[in-house]
C-alpha positions as CSV (number, residue, x, y, z in Angstrom):
1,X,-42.0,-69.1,28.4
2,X,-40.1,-68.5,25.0
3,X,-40.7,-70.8,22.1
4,X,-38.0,-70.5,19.0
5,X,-39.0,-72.5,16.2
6,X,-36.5,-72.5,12.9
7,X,-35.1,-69.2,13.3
8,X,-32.9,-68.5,10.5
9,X,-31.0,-65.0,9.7
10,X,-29.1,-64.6,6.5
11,X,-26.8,-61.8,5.4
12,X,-26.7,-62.2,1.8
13,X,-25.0,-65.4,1.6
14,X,-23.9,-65.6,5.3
15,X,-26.0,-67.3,7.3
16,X,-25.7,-66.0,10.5
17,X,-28.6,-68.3,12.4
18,X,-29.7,-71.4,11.0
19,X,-32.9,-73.3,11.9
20,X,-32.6,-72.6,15.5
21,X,-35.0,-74.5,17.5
22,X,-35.4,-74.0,21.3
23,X,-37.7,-74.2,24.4
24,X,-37.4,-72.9,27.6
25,X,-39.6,-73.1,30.6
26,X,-40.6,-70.5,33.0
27,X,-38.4,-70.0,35.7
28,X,-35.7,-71.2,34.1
29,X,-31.7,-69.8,34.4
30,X,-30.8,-70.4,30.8
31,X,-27.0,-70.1,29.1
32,X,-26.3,-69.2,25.6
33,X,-23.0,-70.1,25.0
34,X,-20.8,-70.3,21.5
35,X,-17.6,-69.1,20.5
36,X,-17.1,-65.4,18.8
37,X,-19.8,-65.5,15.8
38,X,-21.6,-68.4,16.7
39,X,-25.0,-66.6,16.4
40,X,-25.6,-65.8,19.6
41,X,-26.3,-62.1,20.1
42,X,-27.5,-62.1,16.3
43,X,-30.6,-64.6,18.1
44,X,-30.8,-62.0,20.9
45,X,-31.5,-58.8,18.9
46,X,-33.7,-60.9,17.2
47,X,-36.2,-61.8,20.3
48,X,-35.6,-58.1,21.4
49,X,-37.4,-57.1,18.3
50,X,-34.2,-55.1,17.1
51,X,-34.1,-57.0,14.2
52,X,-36.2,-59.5,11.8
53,X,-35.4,-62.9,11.2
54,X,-34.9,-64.0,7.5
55,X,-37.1,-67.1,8.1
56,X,-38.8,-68.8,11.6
57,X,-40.6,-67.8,14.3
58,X,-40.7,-67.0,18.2
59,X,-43.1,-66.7,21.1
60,X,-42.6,-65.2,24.7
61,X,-45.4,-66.3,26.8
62,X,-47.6,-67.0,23.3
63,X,-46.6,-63.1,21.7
64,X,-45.4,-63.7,18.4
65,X,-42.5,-61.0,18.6
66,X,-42.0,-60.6,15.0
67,X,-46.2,-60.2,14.1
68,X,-46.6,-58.5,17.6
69,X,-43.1,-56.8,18.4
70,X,-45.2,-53.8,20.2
71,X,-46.8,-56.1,23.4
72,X,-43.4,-58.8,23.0
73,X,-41.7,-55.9,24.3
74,X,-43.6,-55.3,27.0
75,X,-42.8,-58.8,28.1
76,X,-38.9,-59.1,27.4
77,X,-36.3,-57.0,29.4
78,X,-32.9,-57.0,27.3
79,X,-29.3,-55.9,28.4
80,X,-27.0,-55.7,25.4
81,X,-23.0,-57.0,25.5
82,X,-22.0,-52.7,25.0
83,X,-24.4,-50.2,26.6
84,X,-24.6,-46.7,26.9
85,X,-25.5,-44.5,30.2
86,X,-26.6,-40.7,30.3
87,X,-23.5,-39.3,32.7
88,X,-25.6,-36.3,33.9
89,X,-27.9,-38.4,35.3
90,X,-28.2,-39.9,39.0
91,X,-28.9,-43.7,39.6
92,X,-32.3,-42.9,40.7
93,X,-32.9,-40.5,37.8
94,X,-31.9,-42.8,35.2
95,X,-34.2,-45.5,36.5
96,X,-36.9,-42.8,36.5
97,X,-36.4,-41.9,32.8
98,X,-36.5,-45.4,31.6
99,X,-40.0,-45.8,34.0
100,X,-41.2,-42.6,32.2
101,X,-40.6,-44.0,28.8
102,X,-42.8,-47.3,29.7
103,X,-45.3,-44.7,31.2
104,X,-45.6,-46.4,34.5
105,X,-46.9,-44.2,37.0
106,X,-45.2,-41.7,39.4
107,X,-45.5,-43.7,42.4
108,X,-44.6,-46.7,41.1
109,X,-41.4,-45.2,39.4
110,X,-40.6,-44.4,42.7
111,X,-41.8,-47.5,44.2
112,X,-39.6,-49.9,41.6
113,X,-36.5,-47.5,41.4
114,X,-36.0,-47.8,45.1
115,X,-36.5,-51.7,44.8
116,X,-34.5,-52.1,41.8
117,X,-31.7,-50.1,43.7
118,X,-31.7,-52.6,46.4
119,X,-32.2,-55.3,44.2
120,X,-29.0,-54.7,42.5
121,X,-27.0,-53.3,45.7
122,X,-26.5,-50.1,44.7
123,X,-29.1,-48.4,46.8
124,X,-26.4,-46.3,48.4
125,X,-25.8,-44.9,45.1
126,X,-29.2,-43.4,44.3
127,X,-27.9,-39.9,44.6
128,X,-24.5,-41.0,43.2
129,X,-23.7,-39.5,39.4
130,X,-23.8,-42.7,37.2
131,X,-20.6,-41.4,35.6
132,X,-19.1,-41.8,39.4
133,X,-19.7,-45.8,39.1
134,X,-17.3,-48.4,38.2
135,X,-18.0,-50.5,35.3
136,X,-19.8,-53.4,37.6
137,X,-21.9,-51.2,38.8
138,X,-22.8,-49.5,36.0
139,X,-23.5,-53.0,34.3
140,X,-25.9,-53.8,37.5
141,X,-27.6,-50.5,37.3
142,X,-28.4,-51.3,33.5
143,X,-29.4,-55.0,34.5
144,X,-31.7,-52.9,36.8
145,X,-32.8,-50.6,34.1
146,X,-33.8,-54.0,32.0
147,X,-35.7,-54.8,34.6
148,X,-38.2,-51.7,35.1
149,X,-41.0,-52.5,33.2
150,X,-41.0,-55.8,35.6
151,X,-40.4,-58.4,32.1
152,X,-41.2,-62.0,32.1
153,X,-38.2,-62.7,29.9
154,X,-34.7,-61.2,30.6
155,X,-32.4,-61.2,27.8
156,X,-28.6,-60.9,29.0
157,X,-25.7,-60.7,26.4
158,X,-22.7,-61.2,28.4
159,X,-23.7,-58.8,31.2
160,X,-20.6,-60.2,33.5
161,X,-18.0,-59.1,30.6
162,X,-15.1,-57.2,32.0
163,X,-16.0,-57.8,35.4
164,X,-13.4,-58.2,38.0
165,X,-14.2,-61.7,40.6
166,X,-16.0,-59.6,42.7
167,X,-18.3,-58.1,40.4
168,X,-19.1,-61.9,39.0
169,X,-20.0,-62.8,42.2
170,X,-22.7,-59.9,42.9
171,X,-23.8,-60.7,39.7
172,X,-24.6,-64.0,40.1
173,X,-25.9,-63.6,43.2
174,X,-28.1,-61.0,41.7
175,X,-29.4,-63.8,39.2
176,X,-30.0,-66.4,41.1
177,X,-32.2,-64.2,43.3
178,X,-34.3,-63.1,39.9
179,X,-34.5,-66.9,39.3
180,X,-36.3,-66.8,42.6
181,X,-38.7,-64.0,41.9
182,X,-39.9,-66.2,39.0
183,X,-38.0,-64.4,36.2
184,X,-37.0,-66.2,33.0
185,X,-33.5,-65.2,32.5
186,X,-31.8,-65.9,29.1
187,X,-27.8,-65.2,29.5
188,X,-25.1,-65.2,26.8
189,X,-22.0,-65.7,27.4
190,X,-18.7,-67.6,25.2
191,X,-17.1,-68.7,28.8
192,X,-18.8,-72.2,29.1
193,X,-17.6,-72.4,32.9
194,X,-18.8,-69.3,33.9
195,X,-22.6,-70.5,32.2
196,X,-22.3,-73.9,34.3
197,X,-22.0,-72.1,37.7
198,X,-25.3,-70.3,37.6
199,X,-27.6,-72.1,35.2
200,X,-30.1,-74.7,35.1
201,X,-29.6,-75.7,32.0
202,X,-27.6,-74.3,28.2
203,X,-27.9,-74.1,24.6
204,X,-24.7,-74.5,22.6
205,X,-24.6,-73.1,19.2
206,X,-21.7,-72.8,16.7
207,X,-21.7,-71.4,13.4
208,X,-25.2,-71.0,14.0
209,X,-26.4,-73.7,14.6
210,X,-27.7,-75.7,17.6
211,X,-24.9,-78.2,18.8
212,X,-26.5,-79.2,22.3
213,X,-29.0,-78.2,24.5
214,X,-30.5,-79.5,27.9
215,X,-28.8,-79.4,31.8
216,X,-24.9,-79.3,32.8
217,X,-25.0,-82.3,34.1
218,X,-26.4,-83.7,30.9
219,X,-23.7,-82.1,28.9
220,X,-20.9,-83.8,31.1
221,X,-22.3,-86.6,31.3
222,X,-22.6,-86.5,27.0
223,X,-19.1,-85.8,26.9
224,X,-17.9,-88.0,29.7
225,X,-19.1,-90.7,28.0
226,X,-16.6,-90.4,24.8
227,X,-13.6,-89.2,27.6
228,X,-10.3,-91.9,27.6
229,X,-10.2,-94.8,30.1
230,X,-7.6,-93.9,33.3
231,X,-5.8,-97.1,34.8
232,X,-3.5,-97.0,37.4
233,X,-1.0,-99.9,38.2
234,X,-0.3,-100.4,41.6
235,X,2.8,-98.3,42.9
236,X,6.3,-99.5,42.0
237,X,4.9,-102.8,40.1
238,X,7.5,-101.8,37.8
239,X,8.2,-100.8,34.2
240,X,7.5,-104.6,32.6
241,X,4.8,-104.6,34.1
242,X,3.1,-101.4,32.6
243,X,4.3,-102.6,29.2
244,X,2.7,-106.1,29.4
245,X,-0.5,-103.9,30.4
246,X,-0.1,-101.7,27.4
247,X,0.0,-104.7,25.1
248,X,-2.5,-106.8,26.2
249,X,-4.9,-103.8,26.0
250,X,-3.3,-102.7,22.2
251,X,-4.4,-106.4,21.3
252,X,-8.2,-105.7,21.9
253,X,-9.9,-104.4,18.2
254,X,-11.8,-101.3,20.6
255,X,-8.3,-99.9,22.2
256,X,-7.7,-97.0,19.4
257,X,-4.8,-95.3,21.5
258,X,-2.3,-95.8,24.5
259,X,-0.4,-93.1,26.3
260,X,1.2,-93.6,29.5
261,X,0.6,-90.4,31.8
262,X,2.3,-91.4,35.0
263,X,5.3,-94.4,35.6
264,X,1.8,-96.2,36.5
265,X,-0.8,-94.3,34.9
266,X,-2.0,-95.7,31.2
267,X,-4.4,-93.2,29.4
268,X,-6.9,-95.3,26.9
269,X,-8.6,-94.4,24.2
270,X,-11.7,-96.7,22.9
271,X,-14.7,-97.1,20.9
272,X,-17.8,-98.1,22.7
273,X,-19.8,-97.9,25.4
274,X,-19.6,-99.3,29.3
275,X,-19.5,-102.9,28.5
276,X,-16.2,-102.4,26.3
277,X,-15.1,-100.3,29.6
278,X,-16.0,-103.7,31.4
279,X,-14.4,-106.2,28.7
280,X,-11.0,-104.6,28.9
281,X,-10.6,-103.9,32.8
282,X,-11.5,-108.1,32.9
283,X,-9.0,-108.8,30.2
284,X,-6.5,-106.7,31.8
285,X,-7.2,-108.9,35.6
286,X,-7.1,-112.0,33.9
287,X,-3.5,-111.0,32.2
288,X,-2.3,-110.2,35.9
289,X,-2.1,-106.8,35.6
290,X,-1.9,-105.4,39.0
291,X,-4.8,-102.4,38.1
292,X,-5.9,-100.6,41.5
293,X,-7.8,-97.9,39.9
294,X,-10.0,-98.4,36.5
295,X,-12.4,-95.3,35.4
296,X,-13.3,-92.5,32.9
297,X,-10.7,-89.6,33.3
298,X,-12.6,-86.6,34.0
299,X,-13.1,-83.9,31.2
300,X,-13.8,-80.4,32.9
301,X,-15.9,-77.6,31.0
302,X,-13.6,-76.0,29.1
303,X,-12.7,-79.6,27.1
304,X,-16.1,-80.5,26.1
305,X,-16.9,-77.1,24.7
306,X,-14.1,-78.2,22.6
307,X,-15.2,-81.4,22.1
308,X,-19.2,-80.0,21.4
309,X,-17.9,-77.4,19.2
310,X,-15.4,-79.5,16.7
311,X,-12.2,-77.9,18.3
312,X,-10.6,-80.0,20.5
């Protein structure tokens, strides 16, 4: 469904996007995640055809957007991170406008405002003032407006920003039930956590460039792979026998750090890969050390978009 090869965007001698190179399949529920300035919403107002890249290309559904911005947009729905609303105008008015200015017809303006309304729960506030609605729903009704023209691609910079936990919740409700319909959904966000919970799969980019990109479980299981060793003595086997643990494992050339977490809990750092896991939990039985728990200490979210990023 969207294609980005080598999108670059330079401001002078700031390069805001570099070489960006990404695919993602119909269907899909798609996180763009980065911290502040990683290029992020610079790459959406590019595929919104707001602005031009400096270099590169992209496709939605084949359209190049930048030789054929004009039928791109007739493809691509795109909610910006800070929107603007017309006060004097009711839900169902405002999602009328927006129909008028794609020039669909009168009964389907109708026809998609009332399911749009539904859609994003607020059909109890088509006659409502939008200027009545709290900030969640005004950030749905625009999702809805986005969604008018009934795009193939939705482009979403951080449309749960400032919501309170209920508000996240209908949101990501609401997108998992556009991931049904068949929509592509593209979704920015620099909360890596909040990404993971709704998304099939995310793109990482920092200082803008690409730093990762495939499934969540891929990424843990990336980072997981690097996390320290956790082994736990048995209970009350004493302090001697921690530190003969601790030294046996400081004399192996992978071992790289020691801390001791716990009375029984060592904390290892090594170099390698599962058979140097392997090598030191048998050195550490055949020393005697009385080890009843041996494995990779878990590293949630927040950590390995440290880790992917260069911060931790």
């Amino acid at each position: 469904m969207l294609r980005i090869h080598e999108l670059t965007k330079k401001y002078g001698t700031l390069t805001a996007l570099d070489g960006l190179n990404l695919e993602i399949g119909e269907g899909q529920l798609h996180g763009f995640v980065g911290p502040n300035g990683a290029g992020k919403t610079t790459t959406m107002r590019i595929l919104a055809t707001l602005m031009k890249p400096t270099s590169g290309a992209a496709f939605v559904a084949g359209t190049d957007i930048v030789r054929e911005p004009a039928k791109a947009r007739s493809l691509i729905g795109y909610m910006p991170d800070f929107f603007g609303v017309y006060d004097r105008l009711k839900c169902s008015e405002y999602l009328d406008f927006y129909g008028r200015c794609y020039r669909i017809a009168g009964s389907d303006r109708q026809r998609m405002t009332q399911q749009l309304l539904a859609l994003v729960q607020l059909e109890d506030k088509a006659d409502a003032y939008v200027d009545s609605l709290s900030r969640g729903m005004k950030q749905r009704l625009c999702l809805a407006r986005s969604l008018i023209h009934d795009p193939k691609l939705l482009i979403l910079d951080e449309p749960a920003s400032g919501m309170d936990p209920r508000a996240r919740a209908d949101m990501k409700g609401i997108l998992r039930t556009l991931r049904e319909m068949g929509k592509t959904v593209l979704i920015s966000s620099h909360i890596l956590p909040e990404l993971s919970e709704m998304c099939d799969s995310l793109t990482i980019l920092d200082h803008g460039r690409l730093v990762f990109s495939g499934s969540v479980g891929a990424l843990a299981d990336k980072m997981n792979g690097n996390a320290p060793l956790d082994i736990r003595l048995r209970e009350g086997c004493g302090e001697e026998a921690v530190e003969a643990a601790a030294a046996r494992l400081k004399e192996l050339p992978y071992v790289t750090e020691i801390l001791q977490e716990e009375p029984c809990l060592l904390r290892v750092r090594v170099n390698g890969e599962e058979d140097v896991c392997a090598d030191a939990l048998q050195q550490l039985i055949l020393s005697g050390a009385p080890v009843c728990d041996f494995h990779r200490a878990p590293m949630n979210l927040e950590k390995v978009f440290m880790e992917v990023t260069g911060d931790a």
